[in-house]
SEVO-159467 format. One record per residue (C-alpha): residue in one letter; x, y, z. Coordinates in steps of 0.02 Angstrom, whole numbers, plus 50000, padded with zeros to 5 digits. Example, Ala and Ser with C-alpha at 12.3 -4.5 7.8 and 13.67 -1.06 7.14 Angstrom:
# residues 2
<type a; east 50615; north 49775; up 50390> .
<type s; east 50684; north 49947; up 50357> .
//
This chain:
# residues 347
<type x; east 53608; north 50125; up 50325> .
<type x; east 53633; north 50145; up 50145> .
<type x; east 53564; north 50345; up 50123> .
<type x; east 53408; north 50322; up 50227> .
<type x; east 53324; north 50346; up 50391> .
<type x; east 53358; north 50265; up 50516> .
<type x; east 53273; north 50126; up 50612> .
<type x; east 53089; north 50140; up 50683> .
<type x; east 53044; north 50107; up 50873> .
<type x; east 52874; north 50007; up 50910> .
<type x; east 52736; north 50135; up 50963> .
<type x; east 52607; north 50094; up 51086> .
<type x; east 52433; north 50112; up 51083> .
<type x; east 52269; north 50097; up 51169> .
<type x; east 52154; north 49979; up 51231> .
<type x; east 52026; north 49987; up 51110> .
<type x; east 52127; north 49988; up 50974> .
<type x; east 52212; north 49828; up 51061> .
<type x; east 52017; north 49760; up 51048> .
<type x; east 51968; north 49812; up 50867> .
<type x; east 52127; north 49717; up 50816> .
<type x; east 52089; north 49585; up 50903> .
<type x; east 51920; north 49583; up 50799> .
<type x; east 52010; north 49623; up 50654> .
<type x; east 52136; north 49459; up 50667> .
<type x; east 51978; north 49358; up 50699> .
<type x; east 51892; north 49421; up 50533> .
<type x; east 52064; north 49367; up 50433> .
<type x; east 52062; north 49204; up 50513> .
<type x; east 51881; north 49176; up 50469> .
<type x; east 51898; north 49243; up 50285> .
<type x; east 52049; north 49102; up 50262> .
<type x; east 51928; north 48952; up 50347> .
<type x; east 51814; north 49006; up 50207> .
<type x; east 51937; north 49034; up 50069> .
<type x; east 51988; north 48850; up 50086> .
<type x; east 51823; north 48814; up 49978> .
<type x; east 51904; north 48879; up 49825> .
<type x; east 52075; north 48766; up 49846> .
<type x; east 52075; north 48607; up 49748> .
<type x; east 52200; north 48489; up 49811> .
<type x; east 52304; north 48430; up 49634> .
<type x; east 52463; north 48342; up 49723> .
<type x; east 52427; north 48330; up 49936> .
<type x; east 52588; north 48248; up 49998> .
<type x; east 52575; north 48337; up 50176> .
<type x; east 52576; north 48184; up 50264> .
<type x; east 52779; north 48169; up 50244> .
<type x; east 52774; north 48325; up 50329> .
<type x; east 52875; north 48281; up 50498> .
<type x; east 52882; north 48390; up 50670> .
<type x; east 53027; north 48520; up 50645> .
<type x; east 53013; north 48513; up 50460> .
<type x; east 53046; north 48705; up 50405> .
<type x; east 52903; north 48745; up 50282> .
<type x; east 52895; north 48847; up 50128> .
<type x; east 52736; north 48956; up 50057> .
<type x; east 52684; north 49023; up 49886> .
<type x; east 52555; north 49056; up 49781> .
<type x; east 52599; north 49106; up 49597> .
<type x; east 52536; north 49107; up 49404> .
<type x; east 52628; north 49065; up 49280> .
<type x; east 52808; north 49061; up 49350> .
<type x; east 52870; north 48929; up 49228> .
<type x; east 53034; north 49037; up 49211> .
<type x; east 53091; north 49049; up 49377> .
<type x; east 53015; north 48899; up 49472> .
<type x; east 53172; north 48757; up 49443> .
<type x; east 53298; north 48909; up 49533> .
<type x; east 53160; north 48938; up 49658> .
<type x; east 53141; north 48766; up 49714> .
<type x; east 53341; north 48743; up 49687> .
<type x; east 53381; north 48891; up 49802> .
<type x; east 53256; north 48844; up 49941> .
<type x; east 53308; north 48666; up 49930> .
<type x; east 53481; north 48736; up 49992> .
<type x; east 53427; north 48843; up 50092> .
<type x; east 53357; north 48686; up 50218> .
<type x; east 53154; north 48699; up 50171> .
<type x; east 53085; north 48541; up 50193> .
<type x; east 52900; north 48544; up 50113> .
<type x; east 52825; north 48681; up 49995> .
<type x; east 52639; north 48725; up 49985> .
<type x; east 52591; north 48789; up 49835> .
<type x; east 52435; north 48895; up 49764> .
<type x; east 52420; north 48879; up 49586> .
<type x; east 52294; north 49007; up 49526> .
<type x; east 52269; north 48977; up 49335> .
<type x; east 52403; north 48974; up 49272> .
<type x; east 52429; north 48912; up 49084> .
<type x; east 52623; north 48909; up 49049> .
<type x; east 52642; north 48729; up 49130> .
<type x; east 52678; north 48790; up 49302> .
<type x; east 52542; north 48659; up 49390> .
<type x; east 52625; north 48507; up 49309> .
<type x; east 52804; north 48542; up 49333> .
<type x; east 52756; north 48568; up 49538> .
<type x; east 52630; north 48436; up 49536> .
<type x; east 52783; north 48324; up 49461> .
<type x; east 52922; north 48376; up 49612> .
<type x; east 52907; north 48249; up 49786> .
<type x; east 52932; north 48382; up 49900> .
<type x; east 52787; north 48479; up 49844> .
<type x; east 52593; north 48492; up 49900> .
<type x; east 52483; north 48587; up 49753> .
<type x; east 52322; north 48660; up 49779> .
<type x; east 52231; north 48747; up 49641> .
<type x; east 52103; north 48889; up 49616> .
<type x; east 52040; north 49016; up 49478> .
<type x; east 51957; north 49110; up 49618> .
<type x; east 52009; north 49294; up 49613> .
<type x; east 52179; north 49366; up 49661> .
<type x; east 52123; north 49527; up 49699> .
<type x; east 51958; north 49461; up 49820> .
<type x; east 52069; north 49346; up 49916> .
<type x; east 52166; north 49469; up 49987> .
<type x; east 52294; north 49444; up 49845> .
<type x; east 52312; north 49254; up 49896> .
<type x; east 52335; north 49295; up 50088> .
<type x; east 52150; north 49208; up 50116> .
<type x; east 52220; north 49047; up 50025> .
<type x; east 52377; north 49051; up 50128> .
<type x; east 52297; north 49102; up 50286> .
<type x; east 52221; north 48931; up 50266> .
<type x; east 52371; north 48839; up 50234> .
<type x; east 52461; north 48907; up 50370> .
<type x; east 52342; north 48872; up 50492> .
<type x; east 52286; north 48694; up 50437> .
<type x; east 52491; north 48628; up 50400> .
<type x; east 52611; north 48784; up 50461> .
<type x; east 52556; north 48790; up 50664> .
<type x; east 52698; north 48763; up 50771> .
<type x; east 52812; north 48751; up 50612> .
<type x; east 52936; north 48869; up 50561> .
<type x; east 52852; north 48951; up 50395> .
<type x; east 52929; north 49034; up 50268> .
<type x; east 52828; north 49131; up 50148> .
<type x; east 52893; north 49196; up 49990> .
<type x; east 52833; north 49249; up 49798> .
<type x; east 52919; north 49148; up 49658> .
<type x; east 53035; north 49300; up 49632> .
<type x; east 53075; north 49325; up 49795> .
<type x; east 53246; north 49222; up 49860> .
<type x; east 53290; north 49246; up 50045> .
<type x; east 53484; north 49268; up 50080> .
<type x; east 53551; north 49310; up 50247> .
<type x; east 53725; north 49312; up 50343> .
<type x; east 53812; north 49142; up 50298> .
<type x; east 53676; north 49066; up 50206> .
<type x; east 53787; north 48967; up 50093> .
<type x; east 53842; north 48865; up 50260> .
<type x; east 53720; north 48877; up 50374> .
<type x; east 53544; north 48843; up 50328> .
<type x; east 53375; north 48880; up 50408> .
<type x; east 53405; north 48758; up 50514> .
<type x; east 53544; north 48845; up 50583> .
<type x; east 53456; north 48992; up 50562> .
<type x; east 53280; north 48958; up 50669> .
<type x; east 53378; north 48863; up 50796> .
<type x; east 53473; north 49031; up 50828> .
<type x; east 53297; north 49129; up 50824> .
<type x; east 53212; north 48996; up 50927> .
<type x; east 53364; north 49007; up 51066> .
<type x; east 53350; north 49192; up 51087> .
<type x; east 53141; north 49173; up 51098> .
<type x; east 53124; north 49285; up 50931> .
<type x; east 52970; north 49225; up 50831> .
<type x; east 53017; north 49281; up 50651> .
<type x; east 53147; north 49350; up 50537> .
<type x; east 53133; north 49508; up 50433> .
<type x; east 53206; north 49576; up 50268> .
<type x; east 53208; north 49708; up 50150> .
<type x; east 53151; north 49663; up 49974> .
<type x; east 53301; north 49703; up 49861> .
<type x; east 53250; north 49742; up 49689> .
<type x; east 53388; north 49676; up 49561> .
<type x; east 53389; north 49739; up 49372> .
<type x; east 53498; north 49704; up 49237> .
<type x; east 53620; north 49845; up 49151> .
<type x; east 53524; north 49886; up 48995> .
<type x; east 53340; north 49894; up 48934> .
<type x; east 53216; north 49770; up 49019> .
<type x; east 53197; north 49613; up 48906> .
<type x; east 53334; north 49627; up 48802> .
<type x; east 53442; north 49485; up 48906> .
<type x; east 53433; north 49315; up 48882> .
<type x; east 53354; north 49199; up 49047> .
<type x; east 53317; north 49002; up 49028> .
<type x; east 53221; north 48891; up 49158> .
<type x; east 53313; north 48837; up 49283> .
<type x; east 53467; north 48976; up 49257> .
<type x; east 53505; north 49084; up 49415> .
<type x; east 53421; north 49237; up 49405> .
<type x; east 53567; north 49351; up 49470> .
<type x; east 53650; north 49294; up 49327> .
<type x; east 53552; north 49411; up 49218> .
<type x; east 53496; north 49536; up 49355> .
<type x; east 53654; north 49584; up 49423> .
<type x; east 53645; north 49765; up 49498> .
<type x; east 53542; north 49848; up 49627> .
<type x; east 53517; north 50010; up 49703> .
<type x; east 53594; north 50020; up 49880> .
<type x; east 53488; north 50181; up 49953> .
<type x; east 53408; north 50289; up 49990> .
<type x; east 53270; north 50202; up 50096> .
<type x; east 53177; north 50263; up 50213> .
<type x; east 53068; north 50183; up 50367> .
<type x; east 52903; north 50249; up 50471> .
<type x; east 52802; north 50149; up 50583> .
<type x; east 52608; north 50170; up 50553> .
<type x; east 52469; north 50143; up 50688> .
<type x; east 52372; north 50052; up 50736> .
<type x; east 52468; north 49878; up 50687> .
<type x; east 52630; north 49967; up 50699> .
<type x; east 52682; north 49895; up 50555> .
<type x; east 52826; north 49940; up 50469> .
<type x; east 52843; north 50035; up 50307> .
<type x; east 52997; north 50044; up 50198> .
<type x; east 53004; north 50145; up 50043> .
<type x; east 53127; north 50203; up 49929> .
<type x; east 53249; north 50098; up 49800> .
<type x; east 53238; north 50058; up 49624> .
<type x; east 53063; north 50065; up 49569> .
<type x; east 53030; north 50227; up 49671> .
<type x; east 53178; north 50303; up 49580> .
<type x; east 53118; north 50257; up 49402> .
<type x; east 52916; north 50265; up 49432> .
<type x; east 52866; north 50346; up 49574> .
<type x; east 53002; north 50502; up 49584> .
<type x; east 52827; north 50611; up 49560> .
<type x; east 52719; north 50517; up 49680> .
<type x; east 52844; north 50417; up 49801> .
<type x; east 52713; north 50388; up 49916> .
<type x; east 52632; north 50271; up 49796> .
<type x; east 52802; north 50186; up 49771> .
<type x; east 52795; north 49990; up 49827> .
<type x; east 52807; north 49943; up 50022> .
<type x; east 52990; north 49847; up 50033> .
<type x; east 52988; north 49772; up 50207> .
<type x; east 52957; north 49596; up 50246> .
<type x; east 52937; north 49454; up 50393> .
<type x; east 52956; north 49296; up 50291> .
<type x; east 53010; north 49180; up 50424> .
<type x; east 52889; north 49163; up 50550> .
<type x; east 52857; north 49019; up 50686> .
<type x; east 52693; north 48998; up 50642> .
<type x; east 52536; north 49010; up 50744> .
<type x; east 52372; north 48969; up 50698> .
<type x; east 52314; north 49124; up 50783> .
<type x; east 52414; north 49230; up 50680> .
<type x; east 52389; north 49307; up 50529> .
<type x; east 52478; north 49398; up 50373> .
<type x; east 52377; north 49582; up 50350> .
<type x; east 52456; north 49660; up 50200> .
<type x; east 52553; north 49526; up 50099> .
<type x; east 52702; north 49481; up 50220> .
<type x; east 52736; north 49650; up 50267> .
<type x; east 52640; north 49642; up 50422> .
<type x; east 52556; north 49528; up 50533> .
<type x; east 52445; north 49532; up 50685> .
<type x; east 52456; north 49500; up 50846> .
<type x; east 52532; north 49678; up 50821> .
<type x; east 52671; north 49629; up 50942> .
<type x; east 52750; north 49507; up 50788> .
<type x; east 52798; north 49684; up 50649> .
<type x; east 52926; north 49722; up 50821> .
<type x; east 53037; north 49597; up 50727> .
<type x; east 53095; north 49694; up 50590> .
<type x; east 53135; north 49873; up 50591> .
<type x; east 53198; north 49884; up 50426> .
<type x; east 53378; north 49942; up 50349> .
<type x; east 53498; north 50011; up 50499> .
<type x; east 53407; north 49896; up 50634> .
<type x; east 53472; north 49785; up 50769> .
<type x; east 53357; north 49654; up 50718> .
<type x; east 53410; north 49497; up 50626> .
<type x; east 53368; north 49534; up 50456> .
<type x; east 53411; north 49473; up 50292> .
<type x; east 53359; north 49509; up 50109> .
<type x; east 53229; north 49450; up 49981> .
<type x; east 53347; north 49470; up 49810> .
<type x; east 53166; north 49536; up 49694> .
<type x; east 53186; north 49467; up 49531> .
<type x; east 53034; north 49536; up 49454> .
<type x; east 53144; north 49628; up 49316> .
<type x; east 53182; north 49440; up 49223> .
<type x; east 53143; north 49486; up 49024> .
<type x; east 52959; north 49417; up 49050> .
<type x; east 52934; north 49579; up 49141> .
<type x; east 52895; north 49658; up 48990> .
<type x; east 52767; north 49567; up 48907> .
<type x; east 52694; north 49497; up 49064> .
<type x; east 52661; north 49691; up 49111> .
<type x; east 52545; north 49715; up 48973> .
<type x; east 52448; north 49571; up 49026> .
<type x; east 52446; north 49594; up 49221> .
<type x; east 52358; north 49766; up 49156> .
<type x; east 52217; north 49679; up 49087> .
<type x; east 52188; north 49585; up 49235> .
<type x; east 52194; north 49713; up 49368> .
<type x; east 52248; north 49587; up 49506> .
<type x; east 52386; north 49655; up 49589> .
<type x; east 52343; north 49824; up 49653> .
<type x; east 52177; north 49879; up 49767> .
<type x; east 52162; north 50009; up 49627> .
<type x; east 52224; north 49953; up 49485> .
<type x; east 52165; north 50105; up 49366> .
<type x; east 52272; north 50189; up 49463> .
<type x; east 52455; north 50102; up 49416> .
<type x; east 52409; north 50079; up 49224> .
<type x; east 52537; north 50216; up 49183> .
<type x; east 52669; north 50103; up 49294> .
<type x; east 52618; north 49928; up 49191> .
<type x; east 52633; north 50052; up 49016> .
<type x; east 52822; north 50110; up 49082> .
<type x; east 52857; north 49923; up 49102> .
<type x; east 52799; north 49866; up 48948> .
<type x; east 52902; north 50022; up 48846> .
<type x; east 53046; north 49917; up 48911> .
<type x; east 53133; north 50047; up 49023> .
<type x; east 53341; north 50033; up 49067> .
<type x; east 53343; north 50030; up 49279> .
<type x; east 53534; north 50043; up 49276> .
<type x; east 53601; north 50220; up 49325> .
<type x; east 53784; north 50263; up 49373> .
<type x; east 53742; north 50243; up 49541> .
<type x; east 53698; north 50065; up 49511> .
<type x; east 53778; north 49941; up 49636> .
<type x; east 53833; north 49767; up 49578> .
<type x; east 53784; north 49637; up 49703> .
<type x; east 53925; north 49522; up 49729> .
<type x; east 53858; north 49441; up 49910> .
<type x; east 53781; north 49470; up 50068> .
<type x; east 53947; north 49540; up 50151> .
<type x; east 53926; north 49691; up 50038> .
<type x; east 53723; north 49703; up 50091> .
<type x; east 53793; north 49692; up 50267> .
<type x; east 53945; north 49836; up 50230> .
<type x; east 53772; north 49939; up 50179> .
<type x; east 53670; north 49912; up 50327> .
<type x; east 53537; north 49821; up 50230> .
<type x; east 53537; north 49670; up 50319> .
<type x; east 53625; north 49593; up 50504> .
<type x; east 53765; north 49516; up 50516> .
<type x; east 53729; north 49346; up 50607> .
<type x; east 53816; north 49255; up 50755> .
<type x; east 53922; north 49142; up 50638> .
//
């Protein structure tokens, strides 16, 4: 791996933590059956859904920017269906989705922050459309690459998984940035984002498993490096299971960094692992960033403490440069797999 530590093993635990999981799952579960009274359906097409259709999850505000590439890359990629959570946004983001046939639109101006950060609204969406389906959950700045993606799509992909009896696919989020200060570049709707965030940090990471869930926990990268180098335990949690065969008896804990039954955060040790893995390119630094900072700070929905990151929102909005001589530029997924930050996969 890329200047890190190595790969985690799975750690065992007892029976009564196995039980106050248990109890624990059941309470998410419950929390998402009653989160589905603050979805309005807008555009419900799920009855083209067909069995084996793969199956794509979001909920976002105001991603006017990047939602044409997001759709465009996940078209490619082989997802069949998207199911989207709208939640208020006021940049025309509900109309273009509610406009595109392969998309399902709920809507809600219930709170961010008191629905788990939207994991309550997808719980329920997983469990109502996603059971027995492979699901792939991802922000709209998040685009999943992996080891031949260009030719061989999740089709290919969950056929593989499905053959060797592995549930889900993990991957490190990969933050991208451009090479001078943030929103100074030029981005239009619909234009690929690496095209303005070309570069990336390749290491160091680093990876611990925590208990109870054993969950995984990767840290490290760009955003530690520029604002968390004094408090890099604060720094933002980079490992993800995306692609899961979905169970209604499952649920996400902690965005999709970890799930529960327990047994499901086994598929992804992070950077170095023998796991299939792939990458989430993060395109979070688009030029938006900046004055979309200064508003995310007034609404104090992203973190559980949110007094607590105002100092990262006010480096944001100062429009910081994230390149550094030891910036990488990405140029494919052979050069993540040279790094050890993703698998190379049986094709």
């Amino acid at each position: 791996m890329a200047g890190g530590s190595g790969p985690q093993a799975m750690p065992g635990i007892g029976w009564a933590a196995a039980y106050r999981l248990r109890l624990k799952r059941r309470r998410l579960l419950l929390r998402a059956l009653r989160a589905r009274r603050q979805l309005s359906a807008l555009q419900d097409r799920t009855a083209a859904i067909r069995p084996g259709a793969v199956l794509g999850f979001s909920v976002l505000r105001n991603e006017a920017l990047r939602l044409p590439y997001f759709l465009e890359h996940y078209r490619a990629l082989g997802v069949d269906h998207f199911l989207v959570v709208d939640n208020g946004s006021d940049d025309g983001s509900d109309a273009y989705l509610a406009g595109q046939p392969d998309v399902s639109l709920w809507q809600t101006g219930a709170s961010y922050h008191n629905s788990r950060f939207g994991l309550d609204w997808l719980g329920w969406l997983l469990m109502r459309y996603g059971h027995g389906h492979w699901c792939l959950t991802a922000d709209a700045d998040e685009l999943l690459v992996y080891s031949g993606w260009e030719s061989h799509p999740l089709q290919d992909l969950t056929g593989w998984l499905d053959a060797q009896g592995r549930a889900g696919f993990g991957a490190l989020m990969l933050d991208l940035f451009p090479d001078g200060p943030l929103g100074a570049q030029d981005c239009k709707p619909g234009q690929n984002p690496l095209e303005v965030l070309g570069w990336f940090d390749a290491g160091p990471y680093r990876a611990r498993r925590q208990l109870p869930r054993g969950n995984l926990w990767v840290q490290g990268g760009t955003r530690e490096r520029v604002f968390f180098a004094d408090s890099p335990d604060r720094s933002p949690t980079l490992n993800k299971i995306p692609l899961v065969r979905w169970n209604r008896r499952w649920a996400y804990t902690n965005s999709t960094h970890a799930l529960l039954p327990r047994r499901l955060n086994a598929l992804y040790s992070g950077p170095g692992g023998a796991e299939p893995s792939g990458v989430l390119l993060h395109t979070k630094f688009l030029p938006e960033i900046v004055a979309k900072s200064a508003i995310e700070k007034q609404r104090g929905q992203h973190f559980h403490a949110p007094q607590k990151f105002s100092g990262y929102y006010d480096q944001l909005t100062a429009a910081p440069c994230l390149w550094h001589e030891g910036a990488q530029r990405y140029s494919g997924t052979c050069q993540l797999e040279a790094l050890g930050l993703m698998t190379p996969l049986p094709w």
